[in-house]
Each structure stands twice: as structure tokens, then as C-alpha cells.
N, C-alpha and C positions, 0 to 999 in steps of 0.2 A: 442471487449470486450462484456461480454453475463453476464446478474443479472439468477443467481440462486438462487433457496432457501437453507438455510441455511441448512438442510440436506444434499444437495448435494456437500455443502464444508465439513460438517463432522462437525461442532462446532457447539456451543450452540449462539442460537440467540441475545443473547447478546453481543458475540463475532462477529457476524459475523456483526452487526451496526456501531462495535466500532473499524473496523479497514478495509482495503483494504486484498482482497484474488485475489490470483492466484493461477492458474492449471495449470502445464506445458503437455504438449503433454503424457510422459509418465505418466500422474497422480500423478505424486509429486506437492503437496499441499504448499504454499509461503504465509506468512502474514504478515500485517504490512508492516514496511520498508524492508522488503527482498521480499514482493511482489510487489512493486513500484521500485525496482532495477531489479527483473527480466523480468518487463514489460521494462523498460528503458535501458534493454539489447538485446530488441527485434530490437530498432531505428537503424539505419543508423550510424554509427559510435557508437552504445552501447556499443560494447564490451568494452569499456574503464569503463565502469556504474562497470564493476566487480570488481575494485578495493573497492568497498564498502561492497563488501560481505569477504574482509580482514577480521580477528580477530579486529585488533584496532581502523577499521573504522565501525565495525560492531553497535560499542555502540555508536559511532558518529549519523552514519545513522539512528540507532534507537530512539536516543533523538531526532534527527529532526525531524523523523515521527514524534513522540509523541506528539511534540512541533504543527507542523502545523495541527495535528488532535483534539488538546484540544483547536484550537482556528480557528476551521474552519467559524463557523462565523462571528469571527472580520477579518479575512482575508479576506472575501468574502466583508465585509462592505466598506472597503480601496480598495479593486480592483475592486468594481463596480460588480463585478461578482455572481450570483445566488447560493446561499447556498445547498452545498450536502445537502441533508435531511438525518441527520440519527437518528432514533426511539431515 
């Protein structure tokens, strides 16, 4: 994984704090929870990770992102773990 500036993904800097990006090989651009499913398609047994990119699992996946991005720091609080820092 490589931190680019936010030109280089193509959104506005406010976009690009406010949520997780990926770049696939051919340059096709992935945000949000369809950026965290296509890295989680990269693992060892991911291919399964694509039934999230379904239509009906799509709003699923996407409200968890939303869910664990709008509470990154009480999660980090309960799991001991170092808070993403985002602007």
C-alpha cells in the first residue's frame, strides 16, 4: 500500500481524508467500501471478498464502511489500537 496525494487519486481533499482509495493495476480508481473489498480480494482466499461487490450486498458493505469510518476513533479506543489520523 503507497499514501498518494490527493491529486493523484483524482478527488478533492476532502474526499480523499474522508474515506479509503484504491488503484487497480489498470488504473481503475475504488472508494470507500469497494476500495476495502478490492484490497480484500487481493488475500489469500479473497475471491470470496466479491460477493460484496453484489448489487444487494453493495449497500450492506457500504453502510459498514460508513459505520466503522464515522467511528474510527471509538473503535481504536476499545481495541487498544492507534487512531488513523484523518484531517
Amino acid at each position: 500500500m503507497q499514501a498518494v496525494a490527493p491529486e493523484a487519486v483524482g478527488v478533492s481533499e476532502g474526499r480523499y481524508w474522508a474515506s479509503a482509495h484504491y488503484t487497480d493495476a489498470s488504473g481503475r480508481q475504488f472508494h470507500g467500501g469497494a476500495s476495502v473489498t478490492r484490497v480484500l480480494r487481493l488475500l489469500p482466499g479473497g475471491r470470496l471478498f466479491a460477493v460484496l461487490d453484489l448489487p444487494g450486498l453493495r449497500y450492506v458493505r457500504d453502510a459498514a464502511y460508513g459505520l466503522v469510518a464515522r467511528n474510527r476513533g471509538r473503535i481504536s479506543r476499545l481495541t487498544g489500537l492507534s487512531e488513523c489520523r484523518v484531517r
